[in-house]
C-alpha positions in Angstrom: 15.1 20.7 14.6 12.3 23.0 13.4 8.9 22.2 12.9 9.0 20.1 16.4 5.7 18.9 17.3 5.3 18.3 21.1 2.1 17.5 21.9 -1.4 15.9 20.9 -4.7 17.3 21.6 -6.9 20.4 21.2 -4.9 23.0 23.3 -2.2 22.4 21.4 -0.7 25.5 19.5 -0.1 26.1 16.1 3.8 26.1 15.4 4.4 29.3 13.5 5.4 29.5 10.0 9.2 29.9 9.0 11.7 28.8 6.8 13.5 25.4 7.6 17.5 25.3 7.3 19.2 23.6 4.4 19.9 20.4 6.8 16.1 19.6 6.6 13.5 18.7 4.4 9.8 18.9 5.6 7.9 16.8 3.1 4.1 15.9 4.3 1.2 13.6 3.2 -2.0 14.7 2.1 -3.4 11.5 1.0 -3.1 7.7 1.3 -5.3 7.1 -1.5 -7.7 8.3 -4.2 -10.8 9.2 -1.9 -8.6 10.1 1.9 -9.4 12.9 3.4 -10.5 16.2 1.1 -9.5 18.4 4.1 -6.2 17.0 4.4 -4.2 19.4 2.5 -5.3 22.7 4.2 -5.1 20.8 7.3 -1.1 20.3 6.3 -0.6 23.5 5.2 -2.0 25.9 7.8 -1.0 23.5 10.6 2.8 24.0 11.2 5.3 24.7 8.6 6.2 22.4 5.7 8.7 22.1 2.2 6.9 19.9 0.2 2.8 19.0 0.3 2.9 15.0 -1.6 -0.2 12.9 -1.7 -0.5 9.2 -3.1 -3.3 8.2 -4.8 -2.6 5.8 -7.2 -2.8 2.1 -6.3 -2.9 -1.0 -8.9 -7.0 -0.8 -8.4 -7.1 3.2 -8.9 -5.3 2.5 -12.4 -8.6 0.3 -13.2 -10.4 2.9 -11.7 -9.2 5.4 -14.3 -9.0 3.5 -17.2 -12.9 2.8 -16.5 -13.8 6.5 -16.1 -11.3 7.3 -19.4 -13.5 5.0 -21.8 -16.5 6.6 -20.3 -14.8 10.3 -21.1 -13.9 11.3 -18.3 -10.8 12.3 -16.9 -8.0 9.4 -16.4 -6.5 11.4 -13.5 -7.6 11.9 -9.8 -10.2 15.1 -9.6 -9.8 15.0 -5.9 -6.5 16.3 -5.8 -7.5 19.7 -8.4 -10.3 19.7 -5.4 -7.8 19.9 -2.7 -5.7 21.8 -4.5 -7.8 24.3 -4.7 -7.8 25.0 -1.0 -3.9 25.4 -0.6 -2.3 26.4 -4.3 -2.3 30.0 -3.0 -0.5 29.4 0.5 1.9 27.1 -1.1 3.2 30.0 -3.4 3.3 32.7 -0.8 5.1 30.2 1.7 7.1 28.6 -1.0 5.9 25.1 -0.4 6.4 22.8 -3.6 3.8 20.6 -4.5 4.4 16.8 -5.8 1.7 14.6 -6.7 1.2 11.4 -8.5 -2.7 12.5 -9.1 -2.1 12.4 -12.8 -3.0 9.1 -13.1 -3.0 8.0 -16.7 -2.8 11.5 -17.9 -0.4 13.7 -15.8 -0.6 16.3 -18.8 -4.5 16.2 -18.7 -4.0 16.9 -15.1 -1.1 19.4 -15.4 -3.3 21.7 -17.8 -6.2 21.2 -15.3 -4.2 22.6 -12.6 -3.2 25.5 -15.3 -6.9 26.3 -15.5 -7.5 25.9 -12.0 -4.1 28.6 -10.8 -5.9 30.8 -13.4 -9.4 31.3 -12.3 -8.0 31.9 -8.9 -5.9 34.5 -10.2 -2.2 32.5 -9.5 0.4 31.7 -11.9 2.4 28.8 -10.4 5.0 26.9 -13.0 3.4 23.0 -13.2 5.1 20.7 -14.4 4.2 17.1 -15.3 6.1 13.6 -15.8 5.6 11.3 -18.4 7.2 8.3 -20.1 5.5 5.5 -17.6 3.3 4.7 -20.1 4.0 1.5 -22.2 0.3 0.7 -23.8 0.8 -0.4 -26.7 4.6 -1.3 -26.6 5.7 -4.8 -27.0 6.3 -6.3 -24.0 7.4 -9.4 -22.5 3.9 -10.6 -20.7 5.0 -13.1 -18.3 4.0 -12.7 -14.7 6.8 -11.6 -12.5 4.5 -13.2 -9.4 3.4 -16.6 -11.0 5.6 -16.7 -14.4 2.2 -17.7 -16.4 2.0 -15.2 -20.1 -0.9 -13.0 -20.3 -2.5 -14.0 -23.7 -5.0 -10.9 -23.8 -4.4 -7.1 -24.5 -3.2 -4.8 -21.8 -5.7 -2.3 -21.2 -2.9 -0.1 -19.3 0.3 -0.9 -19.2 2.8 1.2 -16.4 6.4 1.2 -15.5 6.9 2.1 -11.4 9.0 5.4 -12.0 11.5 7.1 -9.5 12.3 9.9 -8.4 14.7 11.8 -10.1 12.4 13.3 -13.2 10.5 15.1 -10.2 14.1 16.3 -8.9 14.6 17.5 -12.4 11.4 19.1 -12.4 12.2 20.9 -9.1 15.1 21.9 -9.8 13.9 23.8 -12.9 11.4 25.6 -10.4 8.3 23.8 -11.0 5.8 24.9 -8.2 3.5 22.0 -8.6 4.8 18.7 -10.1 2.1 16.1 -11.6 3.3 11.9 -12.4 1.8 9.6 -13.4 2.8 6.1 -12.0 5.5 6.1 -9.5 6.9 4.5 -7.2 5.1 5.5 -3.7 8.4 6.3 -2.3 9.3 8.2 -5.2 7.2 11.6 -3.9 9.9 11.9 -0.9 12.7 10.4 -2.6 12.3 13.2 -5.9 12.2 16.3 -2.8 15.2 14.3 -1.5 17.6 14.5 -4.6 16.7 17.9 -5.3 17.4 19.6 -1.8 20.2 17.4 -0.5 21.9 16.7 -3.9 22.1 12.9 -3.8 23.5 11.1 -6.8 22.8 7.5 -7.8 25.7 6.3 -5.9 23.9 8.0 -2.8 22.7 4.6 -1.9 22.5 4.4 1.8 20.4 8.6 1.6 18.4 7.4 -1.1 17.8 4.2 0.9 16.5 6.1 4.0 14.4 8.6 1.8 12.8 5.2 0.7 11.9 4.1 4.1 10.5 7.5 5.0 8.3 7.4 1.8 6.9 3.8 2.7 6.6 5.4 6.5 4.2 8.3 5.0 2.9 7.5 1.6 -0.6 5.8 3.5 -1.6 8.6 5.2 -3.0 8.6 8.7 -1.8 4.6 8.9 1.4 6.1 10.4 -0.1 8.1 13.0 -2.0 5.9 14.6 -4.8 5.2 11.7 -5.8 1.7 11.6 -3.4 0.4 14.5 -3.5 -2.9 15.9 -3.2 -1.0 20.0 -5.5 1.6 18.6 -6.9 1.9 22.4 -3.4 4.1 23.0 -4.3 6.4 20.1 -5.6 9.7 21.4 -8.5 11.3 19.6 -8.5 9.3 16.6 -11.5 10.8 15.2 -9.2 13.6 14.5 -6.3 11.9 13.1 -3.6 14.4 11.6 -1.2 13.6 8.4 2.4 12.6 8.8 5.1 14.7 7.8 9.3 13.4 7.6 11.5 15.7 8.2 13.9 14.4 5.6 17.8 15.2 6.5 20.7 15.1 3.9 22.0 11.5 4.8 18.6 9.9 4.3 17.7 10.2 8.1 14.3 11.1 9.2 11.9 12.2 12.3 8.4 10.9 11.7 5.5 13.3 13.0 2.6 15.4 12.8 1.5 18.8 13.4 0.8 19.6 17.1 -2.8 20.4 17.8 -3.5 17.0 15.7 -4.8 13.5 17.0 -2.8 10.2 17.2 -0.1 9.0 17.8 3.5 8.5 16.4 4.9 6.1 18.2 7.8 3.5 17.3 4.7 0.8 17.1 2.9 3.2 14.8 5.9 3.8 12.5 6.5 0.1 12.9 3.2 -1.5 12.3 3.6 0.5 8.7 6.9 -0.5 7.9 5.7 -4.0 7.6 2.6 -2.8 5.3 2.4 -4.1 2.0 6.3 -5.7 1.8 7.8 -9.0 1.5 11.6 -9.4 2.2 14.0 -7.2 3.8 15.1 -6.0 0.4 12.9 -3.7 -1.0 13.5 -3.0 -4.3 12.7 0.2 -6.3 14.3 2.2 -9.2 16.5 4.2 -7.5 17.8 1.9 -4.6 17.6 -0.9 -3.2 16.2 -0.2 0.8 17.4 -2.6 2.9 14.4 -2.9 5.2 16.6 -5.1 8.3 19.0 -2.3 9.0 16.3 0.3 9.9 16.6 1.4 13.4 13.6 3.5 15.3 14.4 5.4 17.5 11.2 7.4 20.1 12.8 11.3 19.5 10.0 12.9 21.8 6.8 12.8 22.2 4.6 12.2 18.5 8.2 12.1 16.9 9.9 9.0 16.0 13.8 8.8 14.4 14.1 6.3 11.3 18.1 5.9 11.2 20.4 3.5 9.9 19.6 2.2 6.6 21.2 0.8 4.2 21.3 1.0 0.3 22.0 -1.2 -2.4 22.2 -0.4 -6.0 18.6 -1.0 -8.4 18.3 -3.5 -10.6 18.5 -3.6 -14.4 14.9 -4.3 -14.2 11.8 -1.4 -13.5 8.6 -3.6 -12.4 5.5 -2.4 -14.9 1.5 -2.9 -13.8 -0.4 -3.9 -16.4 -4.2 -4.0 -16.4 -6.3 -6.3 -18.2 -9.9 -6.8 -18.5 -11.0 -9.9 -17.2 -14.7 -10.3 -17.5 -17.8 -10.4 -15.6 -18.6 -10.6 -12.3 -21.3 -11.0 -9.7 -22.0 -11.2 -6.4 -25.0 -12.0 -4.3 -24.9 -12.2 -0.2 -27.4 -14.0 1.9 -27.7 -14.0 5.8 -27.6 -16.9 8.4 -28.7 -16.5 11.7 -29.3 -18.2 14.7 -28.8 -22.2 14.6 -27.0 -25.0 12.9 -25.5 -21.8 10.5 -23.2 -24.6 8.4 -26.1 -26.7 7.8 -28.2 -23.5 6.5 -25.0 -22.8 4.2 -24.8 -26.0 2.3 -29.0 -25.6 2.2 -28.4 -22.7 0.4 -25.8 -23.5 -2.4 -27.5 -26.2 -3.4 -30.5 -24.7 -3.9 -28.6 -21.9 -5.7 -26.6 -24.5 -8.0 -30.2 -26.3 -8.3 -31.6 -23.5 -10.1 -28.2 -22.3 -12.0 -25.5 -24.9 -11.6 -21.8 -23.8 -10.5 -20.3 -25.3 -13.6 -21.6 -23.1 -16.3 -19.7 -20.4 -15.0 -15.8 -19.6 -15.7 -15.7 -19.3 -11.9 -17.6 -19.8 -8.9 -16.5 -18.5 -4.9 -18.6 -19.6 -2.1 -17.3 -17.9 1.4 -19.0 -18.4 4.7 -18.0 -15.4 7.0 -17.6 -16.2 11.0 -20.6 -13.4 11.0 -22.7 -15.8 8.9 -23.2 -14.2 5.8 -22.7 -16.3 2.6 -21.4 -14.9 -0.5 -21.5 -16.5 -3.2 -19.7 -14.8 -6.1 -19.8 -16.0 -10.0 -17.3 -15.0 -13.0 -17.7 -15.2 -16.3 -16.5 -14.0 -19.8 -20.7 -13.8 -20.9 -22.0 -10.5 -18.9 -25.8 -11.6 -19.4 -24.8 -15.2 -17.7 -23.4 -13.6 -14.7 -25.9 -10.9 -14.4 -29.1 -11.0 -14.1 -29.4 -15.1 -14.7 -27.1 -15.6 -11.9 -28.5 -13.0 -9.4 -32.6 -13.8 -9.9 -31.6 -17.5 -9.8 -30.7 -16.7 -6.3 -33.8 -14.8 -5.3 -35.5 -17.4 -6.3 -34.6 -20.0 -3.5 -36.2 -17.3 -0.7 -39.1 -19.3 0.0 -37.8 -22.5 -0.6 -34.8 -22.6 1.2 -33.2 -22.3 4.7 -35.4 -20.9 7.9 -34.7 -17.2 8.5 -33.3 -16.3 4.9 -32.9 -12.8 3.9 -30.6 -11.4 1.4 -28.1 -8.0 1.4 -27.9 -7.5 -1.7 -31.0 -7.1 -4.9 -31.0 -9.2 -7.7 -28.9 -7.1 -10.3 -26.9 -7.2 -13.6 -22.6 -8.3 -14.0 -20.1 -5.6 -13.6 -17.1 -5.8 -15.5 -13.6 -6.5 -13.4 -9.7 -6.0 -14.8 -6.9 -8.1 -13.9 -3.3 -7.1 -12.0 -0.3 -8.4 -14.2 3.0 -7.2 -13.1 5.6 -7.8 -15.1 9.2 -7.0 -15.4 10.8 -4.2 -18.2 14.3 -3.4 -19.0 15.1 0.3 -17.7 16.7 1.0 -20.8 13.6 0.8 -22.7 11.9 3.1 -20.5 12.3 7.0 -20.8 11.2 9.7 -18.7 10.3 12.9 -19.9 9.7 15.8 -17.8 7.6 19.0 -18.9 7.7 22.0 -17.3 5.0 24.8 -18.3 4.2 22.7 -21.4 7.8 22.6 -22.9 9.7 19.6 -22.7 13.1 20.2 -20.5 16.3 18.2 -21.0 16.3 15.1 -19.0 18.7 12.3 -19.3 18.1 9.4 -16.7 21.3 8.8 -14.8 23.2 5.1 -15.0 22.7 3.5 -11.6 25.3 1.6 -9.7 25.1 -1.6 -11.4 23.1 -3.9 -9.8 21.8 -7.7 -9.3 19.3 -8.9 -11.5 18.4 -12.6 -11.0 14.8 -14.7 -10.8 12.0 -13.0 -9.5 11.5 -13.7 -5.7 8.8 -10.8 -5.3 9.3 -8.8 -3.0 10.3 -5.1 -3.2 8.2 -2.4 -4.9 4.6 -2.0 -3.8 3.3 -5.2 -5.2 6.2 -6.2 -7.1 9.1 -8.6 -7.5 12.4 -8.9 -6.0 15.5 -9.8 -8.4 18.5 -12.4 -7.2 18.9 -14.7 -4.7 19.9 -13.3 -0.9 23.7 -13.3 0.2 22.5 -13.4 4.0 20.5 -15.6 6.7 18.0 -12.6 7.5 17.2 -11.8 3.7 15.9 -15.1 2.6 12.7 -16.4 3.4 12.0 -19.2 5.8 9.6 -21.1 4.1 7.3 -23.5 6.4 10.3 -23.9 9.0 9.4 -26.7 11.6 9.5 -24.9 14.5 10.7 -26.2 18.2 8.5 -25.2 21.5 8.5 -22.2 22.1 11.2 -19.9 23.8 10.9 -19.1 27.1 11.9 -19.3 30.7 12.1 -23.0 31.4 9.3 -24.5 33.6 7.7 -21.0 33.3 3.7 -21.2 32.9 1.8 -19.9 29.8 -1.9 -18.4 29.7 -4.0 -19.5 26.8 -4.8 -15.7 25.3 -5.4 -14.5 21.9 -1.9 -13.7 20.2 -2.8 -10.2 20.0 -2.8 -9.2 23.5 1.1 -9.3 22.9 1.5 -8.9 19.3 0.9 -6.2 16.9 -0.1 -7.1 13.3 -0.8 -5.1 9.9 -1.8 -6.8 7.1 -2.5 -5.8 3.0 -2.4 -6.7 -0.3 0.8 -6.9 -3.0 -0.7 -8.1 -6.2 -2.3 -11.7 -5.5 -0.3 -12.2 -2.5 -1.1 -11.2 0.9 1.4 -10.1 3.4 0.8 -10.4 7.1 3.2 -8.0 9.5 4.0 -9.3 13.0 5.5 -7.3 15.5 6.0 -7.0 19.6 7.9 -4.7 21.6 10.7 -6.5 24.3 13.9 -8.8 23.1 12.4 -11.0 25.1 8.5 -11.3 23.5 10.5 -11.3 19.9 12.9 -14.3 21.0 9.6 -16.2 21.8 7.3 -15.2 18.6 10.4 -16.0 16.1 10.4 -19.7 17.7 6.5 -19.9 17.9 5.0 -18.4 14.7 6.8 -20.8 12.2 4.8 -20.5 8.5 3.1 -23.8 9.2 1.8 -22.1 12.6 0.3 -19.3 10.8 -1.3 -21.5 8.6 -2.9 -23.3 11.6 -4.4 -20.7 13.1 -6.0 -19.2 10.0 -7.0 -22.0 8.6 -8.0 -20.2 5.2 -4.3 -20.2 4.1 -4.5 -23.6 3.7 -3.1 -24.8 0.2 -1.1 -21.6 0.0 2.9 -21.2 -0.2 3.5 -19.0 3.1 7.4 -17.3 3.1 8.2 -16.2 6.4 10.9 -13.4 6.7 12.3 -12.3 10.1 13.4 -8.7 10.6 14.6 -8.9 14.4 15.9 -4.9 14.1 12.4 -4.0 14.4 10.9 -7.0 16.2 9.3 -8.3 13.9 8.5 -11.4 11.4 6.5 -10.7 7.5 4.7 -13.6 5.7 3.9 -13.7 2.5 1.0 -15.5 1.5 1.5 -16.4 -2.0 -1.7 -16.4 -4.4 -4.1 -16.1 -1.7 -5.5 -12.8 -3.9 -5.4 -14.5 -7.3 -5.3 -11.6 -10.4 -5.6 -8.6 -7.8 -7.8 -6.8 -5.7 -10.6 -5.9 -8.7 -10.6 -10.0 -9.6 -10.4 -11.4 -6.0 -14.4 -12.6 -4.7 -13.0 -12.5 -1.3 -15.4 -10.3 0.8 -11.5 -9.1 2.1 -10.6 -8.5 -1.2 -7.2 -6.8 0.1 -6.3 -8.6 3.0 -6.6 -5.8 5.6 -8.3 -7.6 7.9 -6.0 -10.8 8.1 -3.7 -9.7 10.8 -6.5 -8.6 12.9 -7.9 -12.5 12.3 -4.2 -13.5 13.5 -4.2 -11.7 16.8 -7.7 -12.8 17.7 -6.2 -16.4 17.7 -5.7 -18.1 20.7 -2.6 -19.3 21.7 -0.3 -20.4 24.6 2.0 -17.6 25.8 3.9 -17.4 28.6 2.6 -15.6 31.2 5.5 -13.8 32.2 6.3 -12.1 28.9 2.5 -10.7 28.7 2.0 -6.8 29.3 
């Protein structure tokens, strides 16, 4: 296999530059996000060789993001990638490395022309091409929430259907250098590489499947190499984290890794921990395949390498899921510190004398949330910007010498700042049409007929965020919904130790829309016999409390050791309308793990 890496750390060499064979694919990550790391893409493409330089940085709040900065004239795409694009365009040409990007944003032929400009002043002349037809604002469409199933009775102010991969193929294969989207699918940016080295046609479900799994694997950056683990103790010099990379082969196989010299780790935990990022069921739907998340095997291939194998695809639906963006109103947020004793007592000093001087009830919305660190936000919405603004935020200033003893505030009074809505819904794929530009001149492109799929009620799960279609045909496909669940495995007689879960568990937790999914994962047979009996949905919900009055689905994938809930609603419209000081959920599974419970001693590390 070229490209190996075999080694973390400083002394490490630099794997010299050469062409990979035809039975490999060398597609790395450059970003996990809009704002990840500037240096990211020189560090990719000077540190070992690669095929294809992606990035990601679109996620349901960037499209608010960009929609914001478009009505205020600037750009609707992601500047940051022109920026790191500017370090590498010349070394991709000479070293033949494509480029494939979903940095467009809201306007992938804004950013297309941009990169035009930029090849230019440095002298280059690379062939970009650009992807467009995800667009649907303004098109009528059926508003109903694929999550909840209410209708959205306001105007979208950006509507998007998840795309796949196979415009970017098309543009490849017409020798585009540098290929621009807008919103696609995650995946999508290994999956498009995929179908145009390896050839894979829409009845390639079981390679498709696997280029899926890889793109989930590396689409966040450094979180598969050791970024935000839950044992980041074993992660060697995480300050200096390096980029994934899959080395993609033709029957959807893949080795995870990095470039030697780098820090982290890539480890079977690693590549686990984000597998179970941001998903729901073991089907994960998207608009080329259906991934089938409980046949994925992980195999350790050396050291910082890791073998995805084994899955399994099943044709798309009929359906493409579509983010649309709404503008919600107003919102403000004031947060005031509690120290020292009887903190509870302090908190409900300090409402009331908030709602004294303002009361709750003249707001759309009010959120009150006492952290464990004793600060106490309290957060108001509301369609009227003056009544959430500066009304709302001097009314709290106000109680500062009237109020609890030691109170100090984080934040200045200040005015409302407007906040958009996530509404996914659910769009035909026949009414959505791809178009693929390359050098400004619109190529033939006719999106292929997919294996016919099933299309049933929406169970949501599948693409980031998004719903799944049709009830499961298997026991380990469907979710276990608040199971009642028996003592817990183990030998009998055998004592337990009273420990926080996470001294055996792993956990990674996110956002999909307004759910939250919580990842659960150990290492032995043995440690996964005993968590599947122990953490029933109703024992979550017991030891985090703050789930309470929330639908939890529990989901068991026992090929990788591990269990997903889905914590319906617990993010209401999204990540931009959510008061939550954890607005996305990342730091629920780290709650998790810091709860005690009774283990078995014998089956602790």
């Amino acid at each position: 296999m070229t490209g190996a890496a075999t080694g973390t750390g400083a002394g490490a060499g630099v794997v010299a530059h050469r062409p990979a064979g035809r039975d490999v694919l060398r597609v790395a990550n450059c970003s996990g996000f809009y704002g990840d790391r500037l240096s990211a893409a020189r560090e990719m493409v000077e540190g070992g060789p690669i095929d294809v330089l992606t990035g990601d940085w679109l996620a349901e709040l960037t499209m608010l993001i960009l929609a914001g900065n478009r009505m205020k004239g600037r750009p609707g795409y992601a500047p940051t990638f022109l920026r790191q694009l500017e370090d590498v365009l010349g070394a991709c040409l000479d070293r033949g490395v494509r480029i494939v990007a979903n940095a467009g944003g809201l306007d992938p032929a804004g950013c297309a022309e941009a990169v035009r400009e930029l090849a230019h002043r440095l002298g280059l002349s690379p062939s970009v091409a650009h992807v467009t037809g995800d667009d649907l604002t303004g098109r009528p469409l059926d508003l109903v929430n694929a999550d909840t199933g209410e209708r959205l009775d306001a105007a979208p102010l950006t509507a998007n259907a998840y795309l796949g991969g196979r415009p970017i193929a098309a543009a490849l294969s017409a020798g585009a250098d540098v290929v621009v989207t807008g919103r696609v699918t995650d995946a999508a940016l290994v999956t498009g590489p995929g179908m145009w080295r390896f050839g894979w046609g829409p009845d390639d479900l079981d390679a498709l499947a696997g280029s899926v799994v890889a793109g989930h694997v590396i689409e966040c950056g450094c979180q598969a190499t050791g970024g935000n683990y839950a044992f980041f103790q074993e992660v060697p010099d995480l300050a200096h984290c390096g980029f994934p990379l899959a080395e993609l082969r033709a029957d959807g196989s893949a080795v995870i890794t990095k470039h030697p010299g780098t820090g982290g780790l890539v480890s079977v935990g690693t590549v686990t921990a984000q597998l179970l990022y941001e998903i729901a069921g073991p089907r994960y739907l998207g608009p080329d395949v259906v991934a089938r998340f409980d046949t994925v095997t992980l195999t350790q291939d050396g050291p910082d390498r890791v073998l995805v194998s084994g899955v399994r695809g099943e044709p798309p639906p009929a359906t493409l899921k579509a983010a649309v963006t709404v503008l919600g109103g107003y919102r403000n947020t004031m947060t005031l510190v509690l120290t020292g004793l009887d903190i509870e007592e302090k908190a409900r000093a300090a409402e009331e004398a908030v709602w004294a001087r303002i009361p709750r009830d003249s707001f759309d919305r009010a959120d009150v949330e006492l952290t464990p660190s004793g600060l106490l936000r309290i957060t108001v919405m509301d369609a009227d910007g003056r009544r959430a603004g500066r009304a709302f935020s001097s009314a709290v200033v106000e109680t500062a010498l009237a109020g609890y003893p030691g109170c100090y505030a984080l934040t200045p009074p200040g005015g409302a700042s407007p906040y958009g809505v996530f509404w996914p819904v659910l769009v035909p794929r026949s009414e959505v049409r791809p178009r693929v530009f390359v050098d400004g001149e619109e190529i033939p492109y006719e999106e292929p007929q997919p294996p016919a799929g099933e299309d049933g009620p929406a169970e949501r799960q599948g693409m980031p965020g998004g719903p799944v279609s049709g009830p499961e045909d298997d026991r380990a496909a469907r979710p276990v919904a608040r199971r009642a669940g028996g003592p817990a495995a183990g030998p009998a007689g055998a004592p337990s130790v009273r420990v926080p879960l996470g001294r055996l568990a792993g956990a990674r937790s996110g956002d999909k829309g307004g759910d939250a999914n919580v990842g659960v994962w150990v290492r032995g047979d043995e440690q996964y016999a005993w968590l599947a009996s122990f953490l029933t949905a109703d024992a979550l919900t017991r030891l985090l409390p703050g789930l309470a009055g929330h639908r939890v689905d529990r989901y068991e994938l026992p090929n990788l050791r591990a269990l997903n809930f889905v914590v319906r609603g617990l993010l209401g419209r999204g990540v931009a309308a959510n008061p939550r000081m954890d607005a996305q959920a990342k730091a629920l599974g780290e709650e998790l793990r810091a709860a005690l419970v009774d283990i078995p001693a014998a089956l602790l590390p």
